[in-house]
DRENPA-3360 file (N, C-alpha, C; in nm, 2 decimals, always signed):
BEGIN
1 = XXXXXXXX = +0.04/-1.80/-10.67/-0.02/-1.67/-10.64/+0.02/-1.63/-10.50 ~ +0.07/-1.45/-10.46/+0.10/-1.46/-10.33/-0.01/-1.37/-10.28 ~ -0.06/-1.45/-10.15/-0.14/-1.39/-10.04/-0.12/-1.32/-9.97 ~ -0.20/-1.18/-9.97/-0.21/-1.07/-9.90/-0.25/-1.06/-9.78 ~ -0.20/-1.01/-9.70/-0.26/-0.98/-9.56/-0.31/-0.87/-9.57 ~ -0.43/-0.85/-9.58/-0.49/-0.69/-9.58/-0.47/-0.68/-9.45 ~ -0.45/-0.67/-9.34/-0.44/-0.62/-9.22/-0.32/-0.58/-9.20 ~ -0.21/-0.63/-9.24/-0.09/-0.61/-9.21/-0.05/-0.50/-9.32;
9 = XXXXXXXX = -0.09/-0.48/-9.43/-0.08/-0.36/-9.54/-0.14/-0.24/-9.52 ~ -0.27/-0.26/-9.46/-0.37/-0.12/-9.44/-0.25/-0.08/-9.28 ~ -0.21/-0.13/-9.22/-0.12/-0.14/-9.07/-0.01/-0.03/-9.12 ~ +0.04/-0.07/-9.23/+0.16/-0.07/-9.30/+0.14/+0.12/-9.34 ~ +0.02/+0.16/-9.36/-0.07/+0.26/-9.43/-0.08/+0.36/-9.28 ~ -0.10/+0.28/-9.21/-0.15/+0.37/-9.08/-0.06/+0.39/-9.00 ~ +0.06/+0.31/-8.96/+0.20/+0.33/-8.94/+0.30/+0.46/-8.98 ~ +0.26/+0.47/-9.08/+0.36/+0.57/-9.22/+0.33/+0.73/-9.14;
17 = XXXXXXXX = +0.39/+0.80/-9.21/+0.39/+0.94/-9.13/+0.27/+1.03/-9.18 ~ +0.17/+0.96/-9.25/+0.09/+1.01/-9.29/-0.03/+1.04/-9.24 ~ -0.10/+1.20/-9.22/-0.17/+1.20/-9.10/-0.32/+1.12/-9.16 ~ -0.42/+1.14/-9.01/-0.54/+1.10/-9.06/-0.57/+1.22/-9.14 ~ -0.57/+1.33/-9.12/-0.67/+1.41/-9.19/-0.59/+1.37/-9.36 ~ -0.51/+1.33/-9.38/-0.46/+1.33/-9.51/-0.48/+1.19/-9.59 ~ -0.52/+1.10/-9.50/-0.55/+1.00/-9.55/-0.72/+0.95/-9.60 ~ -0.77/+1.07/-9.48/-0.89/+1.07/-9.48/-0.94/+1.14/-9.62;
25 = XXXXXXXX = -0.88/+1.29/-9.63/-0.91/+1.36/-9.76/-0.84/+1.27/-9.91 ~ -0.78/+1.21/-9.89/-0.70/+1.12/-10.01/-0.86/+1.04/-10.07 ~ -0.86/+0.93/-9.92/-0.97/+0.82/-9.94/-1.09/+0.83/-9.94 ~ -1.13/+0.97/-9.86/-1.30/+0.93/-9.86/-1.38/+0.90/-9.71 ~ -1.27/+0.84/-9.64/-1.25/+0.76/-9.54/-1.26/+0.89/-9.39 ~ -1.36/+0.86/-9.31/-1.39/+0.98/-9.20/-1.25/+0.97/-9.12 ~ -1.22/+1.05/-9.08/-1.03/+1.11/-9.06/-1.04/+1.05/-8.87 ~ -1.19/+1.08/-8.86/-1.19/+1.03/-8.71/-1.19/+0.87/-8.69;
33 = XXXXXXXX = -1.25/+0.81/-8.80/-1.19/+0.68/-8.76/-1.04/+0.65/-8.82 ~ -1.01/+0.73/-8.91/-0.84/+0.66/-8.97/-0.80/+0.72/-8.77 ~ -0.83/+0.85/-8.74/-0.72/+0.84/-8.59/-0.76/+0.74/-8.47 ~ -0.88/+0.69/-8.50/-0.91/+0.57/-8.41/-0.81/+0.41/-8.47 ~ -0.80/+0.46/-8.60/-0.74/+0.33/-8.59/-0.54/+0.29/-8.61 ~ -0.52/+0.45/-8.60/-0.42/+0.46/-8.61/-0.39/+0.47/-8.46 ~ -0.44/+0.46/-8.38/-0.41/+0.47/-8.20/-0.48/+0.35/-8.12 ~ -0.50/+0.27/-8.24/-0.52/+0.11/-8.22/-0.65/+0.14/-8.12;
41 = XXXXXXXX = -0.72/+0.22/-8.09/-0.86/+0.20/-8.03/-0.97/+0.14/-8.12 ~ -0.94/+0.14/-8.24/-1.01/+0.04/-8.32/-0.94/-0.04/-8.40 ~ -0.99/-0.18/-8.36/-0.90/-0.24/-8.48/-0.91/-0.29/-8.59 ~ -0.83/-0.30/-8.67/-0.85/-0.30/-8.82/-0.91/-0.41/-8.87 ~ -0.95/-0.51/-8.79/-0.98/-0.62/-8.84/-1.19/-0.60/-8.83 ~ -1.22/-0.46/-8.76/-1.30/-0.45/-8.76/-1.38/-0.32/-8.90 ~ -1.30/-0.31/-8.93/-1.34/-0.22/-9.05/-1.44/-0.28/-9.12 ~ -1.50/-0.18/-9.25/-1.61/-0.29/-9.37/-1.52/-0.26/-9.45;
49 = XXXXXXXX = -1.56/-0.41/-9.51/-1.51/-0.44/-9.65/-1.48/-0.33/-9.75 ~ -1.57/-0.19/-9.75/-1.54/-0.15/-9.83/-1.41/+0.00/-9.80 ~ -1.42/+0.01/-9.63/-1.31/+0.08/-9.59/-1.19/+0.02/-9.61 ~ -1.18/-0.12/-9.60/-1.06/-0.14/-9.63/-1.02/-0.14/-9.79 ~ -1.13/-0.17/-9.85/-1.06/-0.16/-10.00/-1.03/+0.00/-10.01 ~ -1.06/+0.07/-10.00/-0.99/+0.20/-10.01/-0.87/+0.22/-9.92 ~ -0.87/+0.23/-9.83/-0.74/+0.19/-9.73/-0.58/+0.14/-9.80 ~ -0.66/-0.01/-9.87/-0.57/-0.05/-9.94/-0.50/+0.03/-10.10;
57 = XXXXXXXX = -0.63/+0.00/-10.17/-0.57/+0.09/-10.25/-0.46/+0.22/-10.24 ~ -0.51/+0.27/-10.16/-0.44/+0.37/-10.11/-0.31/+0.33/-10.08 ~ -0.27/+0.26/-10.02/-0.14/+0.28/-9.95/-0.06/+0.24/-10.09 ~ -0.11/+0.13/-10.15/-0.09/+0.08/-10.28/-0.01/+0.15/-10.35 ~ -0.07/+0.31/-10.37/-0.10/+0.41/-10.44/+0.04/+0.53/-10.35 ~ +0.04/+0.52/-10.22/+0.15/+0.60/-10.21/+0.28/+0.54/-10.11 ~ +0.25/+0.44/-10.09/+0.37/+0.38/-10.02/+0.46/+0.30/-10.13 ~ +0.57/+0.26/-10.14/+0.63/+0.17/-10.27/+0.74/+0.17/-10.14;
65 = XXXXXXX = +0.77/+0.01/-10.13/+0.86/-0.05/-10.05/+0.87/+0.01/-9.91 ~ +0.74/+0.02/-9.84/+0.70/+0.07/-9.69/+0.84/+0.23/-9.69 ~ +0.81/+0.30/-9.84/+0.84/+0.44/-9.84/+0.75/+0.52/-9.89 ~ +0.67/+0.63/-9.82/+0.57/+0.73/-9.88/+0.62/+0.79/-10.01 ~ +0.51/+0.79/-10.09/+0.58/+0.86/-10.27/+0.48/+0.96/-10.24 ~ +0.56/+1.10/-10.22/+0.49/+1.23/-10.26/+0.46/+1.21/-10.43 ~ +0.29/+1.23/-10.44/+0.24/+1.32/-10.56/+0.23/+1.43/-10.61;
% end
């Protein structure tokens, strides 16, 4: 079985050219913390459990080989 780095995939998510307000309206997820944690003033290892599972899913859902897939 291979092990995931959720930190380095949600990273992977916040990296990408995709804004907060778009990740925020996607996920659920308040847009002012996706831009806090996209400007590394917060860090990801400090999220909850349940921000990251949508985080993840998400990127899951629109990144495929660290390339954004328009829906």
């Amino acid at each position: 079985m291979q092990e995931i780095n959720i930190v380095r995939e949600i990273q992977t998510l916040l990296d990408s050219d995709l804004t907060a307000y778009r990740i925020g309206k996607d996920t659920g997820v308040d847009n002012t913390l996706i831009r806090r944690l996209k400007s590394g003033e917060r860090p990801v290892e400090n999220i909850s459990v349940k921000v990251a599972q949508k985080l993840l899913d998400y990127r899951y859902k629109v990144i495929k080989d660290d390339r954004v897939c328009d829906e």
